[in-house]
Backbone bond lengths (Angstrom), bond angles and torsions (degrees), N, CA, C in turn:
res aa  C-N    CA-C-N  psi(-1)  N-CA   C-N-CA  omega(-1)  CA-C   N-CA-C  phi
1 X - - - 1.460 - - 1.525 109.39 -
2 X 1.200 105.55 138.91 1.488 113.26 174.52 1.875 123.39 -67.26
3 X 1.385 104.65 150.34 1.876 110.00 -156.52 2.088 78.72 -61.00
4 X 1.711 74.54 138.96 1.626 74.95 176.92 1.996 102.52 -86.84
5 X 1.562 94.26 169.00 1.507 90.16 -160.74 1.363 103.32 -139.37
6 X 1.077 139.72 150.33 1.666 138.29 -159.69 2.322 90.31 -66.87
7 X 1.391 115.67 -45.70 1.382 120.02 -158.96 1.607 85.06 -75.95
8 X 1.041 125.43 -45.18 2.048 116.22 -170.40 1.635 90.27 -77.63
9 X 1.095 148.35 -26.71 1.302 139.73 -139.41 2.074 92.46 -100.97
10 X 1.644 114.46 -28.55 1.208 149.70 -160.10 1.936 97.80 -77.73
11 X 1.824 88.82 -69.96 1.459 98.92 -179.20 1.068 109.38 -51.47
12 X 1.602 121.09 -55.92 1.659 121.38 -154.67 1.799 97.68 -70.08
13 X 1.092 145.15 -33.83 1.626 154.56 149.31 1.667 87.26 -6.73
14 X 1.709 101.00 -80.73 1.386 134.20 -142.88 2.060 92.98 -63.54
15 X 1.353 125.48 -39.02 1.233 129.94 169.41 1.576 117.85 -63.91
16 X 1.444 109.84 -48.54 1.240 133.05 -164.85 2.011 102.07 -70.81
17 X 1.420 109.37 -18.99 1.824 118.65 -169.34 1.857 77.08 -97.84
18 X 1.298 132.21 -65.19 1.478 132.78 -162.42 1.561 93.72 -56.31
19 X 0.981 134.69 -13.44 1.298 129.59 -166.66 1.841 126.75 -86.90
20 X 1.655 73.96 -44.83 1.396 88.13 -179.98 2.079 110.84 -104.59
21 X 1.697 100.25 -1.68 1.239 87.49 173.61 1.940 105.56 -98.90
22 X 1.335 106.62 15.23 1.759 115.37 176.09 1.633 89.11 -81.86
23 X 1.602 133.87 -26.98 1.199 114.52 -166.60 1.606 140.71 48.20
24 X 1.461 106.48 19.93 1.295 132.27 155.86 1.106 138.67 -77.97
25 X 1.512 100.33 -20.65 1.951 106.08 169.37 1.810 109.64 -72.91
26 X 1.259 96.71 -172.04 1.773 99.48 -179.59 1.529 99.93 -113.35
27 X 1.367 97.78 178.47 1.749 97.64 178.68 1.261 110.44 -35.16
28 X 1.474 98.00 -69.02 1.724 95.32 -164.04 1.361 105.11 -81.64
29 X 0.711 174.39 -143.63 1.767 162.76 -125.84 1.731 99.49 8.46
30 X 1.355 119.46 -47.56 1.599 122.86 -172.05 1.315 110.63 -60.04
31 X 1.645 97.08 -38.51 1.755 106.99 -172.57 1.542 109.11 -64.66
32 X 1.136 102.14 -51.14 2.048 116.65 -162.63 1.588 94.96 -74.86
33 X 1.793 136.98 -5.18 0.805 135.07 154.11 1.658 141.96 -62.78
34 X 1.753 69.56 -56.30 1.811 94.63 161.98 1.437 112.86 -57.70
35 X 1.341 108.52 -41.33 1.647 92.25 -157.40 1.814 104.36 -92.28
36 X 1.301 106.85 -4.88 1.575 109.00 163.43 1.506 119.74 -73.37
37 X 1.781 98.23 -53.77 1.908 83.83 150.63 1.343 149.30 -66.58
38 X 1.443 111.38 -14.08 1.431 103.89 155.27 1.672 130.19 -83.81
39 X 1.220 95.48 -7.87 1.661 88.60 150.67 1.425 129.93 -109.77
40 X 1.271 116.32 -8.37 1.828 108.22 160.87 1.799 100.13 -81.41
41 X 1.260 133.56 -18.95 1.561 121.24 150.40 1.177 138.23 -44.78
42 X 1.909 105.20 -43.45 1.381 130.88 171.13 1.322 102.80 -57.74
43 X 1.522 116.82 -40.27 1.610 116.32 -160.74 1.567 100.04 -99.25
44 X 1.089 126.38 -12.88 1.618 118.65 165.83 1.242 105.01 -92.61
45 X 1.210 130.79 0.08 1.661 121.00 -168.44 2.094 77.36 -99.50
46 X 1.197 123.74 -71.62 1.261 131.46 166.17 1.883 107.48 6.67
47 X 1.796 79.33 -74.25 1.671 100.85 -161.02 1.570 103.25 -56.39
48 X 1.794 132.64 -35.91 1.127 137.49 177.39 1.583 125.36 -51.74
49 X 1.646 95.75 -35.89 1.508 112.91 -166.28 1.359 115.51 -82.30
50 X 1.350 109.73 -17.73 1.854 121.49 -171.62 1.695 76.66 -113.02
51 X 1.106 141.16 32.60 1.687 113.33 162.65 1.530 83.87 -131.27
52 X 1.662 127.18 -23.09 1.438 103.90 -179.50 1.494 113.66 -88.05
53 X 1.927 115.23 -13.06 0.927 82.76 169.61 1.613 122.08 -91.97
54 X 0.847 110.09 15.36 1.510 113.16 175.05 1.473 109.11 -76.79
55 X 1.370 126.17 -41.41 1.273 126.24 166.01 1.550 132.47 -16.43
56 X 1.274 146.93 84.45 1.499 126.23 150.54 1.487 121.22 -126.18
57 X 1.184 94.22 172.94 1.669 119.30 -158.61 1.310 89.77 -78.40
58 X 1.436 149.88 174.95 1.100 172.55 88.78 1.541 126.07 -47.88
59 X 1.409 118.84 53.04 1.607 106.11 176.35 1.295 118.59 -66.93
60 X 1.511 115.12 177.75 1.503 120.05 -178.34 1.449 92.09 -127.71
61 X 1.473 106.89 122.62 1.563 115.68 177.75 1.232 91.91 -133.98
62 X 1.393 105.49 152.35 1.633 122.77 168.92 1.327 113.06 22.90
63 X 1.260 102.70 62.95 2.140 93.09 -155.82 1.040 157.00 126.07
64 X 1.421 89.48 -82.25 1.462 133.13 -138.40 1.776 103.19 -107.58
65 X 0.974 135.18 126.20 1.457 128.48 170.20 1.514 101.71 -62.79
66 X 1.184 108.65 160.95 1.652 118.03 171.93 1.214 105.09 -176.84
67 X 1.515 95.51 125.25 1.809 130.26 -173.64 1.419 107.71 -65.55
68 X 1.478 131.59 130.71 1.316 126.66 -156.47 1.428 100.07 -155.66
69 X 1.541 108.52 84.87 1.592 107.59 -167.63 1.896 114.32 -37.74
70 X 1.178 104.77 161.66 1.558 106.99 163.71 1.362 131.64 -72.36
71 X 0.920 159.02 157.68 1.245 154.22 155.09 1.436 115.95 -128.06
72 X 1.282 114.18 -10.32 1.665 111.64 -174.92 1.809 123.81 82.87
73 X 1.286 109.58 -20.73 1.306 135.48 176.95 2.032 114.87 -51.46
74 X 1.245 124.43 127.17 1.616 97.46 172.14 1.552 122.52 -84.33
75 X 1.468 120.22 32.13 1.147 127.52 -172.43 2.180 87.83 -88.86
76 X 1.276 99.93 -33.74 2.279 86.52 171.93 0.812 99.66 -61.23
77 X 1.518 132.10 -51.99 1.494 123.58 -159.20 2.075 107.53 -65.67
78 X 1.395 118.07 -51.01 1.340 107.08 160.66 1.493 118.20 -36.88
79 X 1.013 147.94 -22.39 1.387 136.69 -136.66 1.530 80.21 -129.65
80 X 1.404 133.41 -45.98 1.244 122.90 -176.63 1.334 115.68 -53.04
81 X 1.568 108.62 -23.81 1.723 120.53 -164.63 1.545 102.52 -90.49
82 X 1.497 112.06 -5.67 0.925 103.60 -163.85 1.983 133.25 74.89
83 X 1.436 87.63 12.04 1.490 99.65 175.31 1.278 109.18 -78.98
């Protein structure tokens, strides 16, 4: 099997929701569906959390660059403006 990857892990989600909202499988086919998407969810929710925290801003202070984790918040974007 191929290295799984946050974008294949994404699609197969995106097949796996069309799948079960066609409502053509049987009980159990629905179940072993579900519970495959809640773990390629688990593993894209995963894959999100180690890329935001990798995330930072780059301000320019006195200079000097300085690393300024992300938070997602618009209080960076104020500070970028200089607000």
């Amino acid at each position: 099997m191929a290295k799984k990857t946050f974008e294949s892990a994404l699609a197969r989600l995106e097949q796996i929701t069309e799948e079960l909202e066609d409502s053509e499988l049987s009980l159990d086919s629905s179940l072993k569906k579900f519970d495959e998407g809640i773990k390629l969810a688990g593993y894209c929710n995963e894959q999100l959390t180690k890329a935001k925290s990798k995330v930072e801003l780059l301000l320019e202070k006195d200079d000097k660059l300085e690393a300024i984790p992300f938070d997602g918040s618009d209080n960076e974007n104020q500070n970028l403006s200089g607000e």
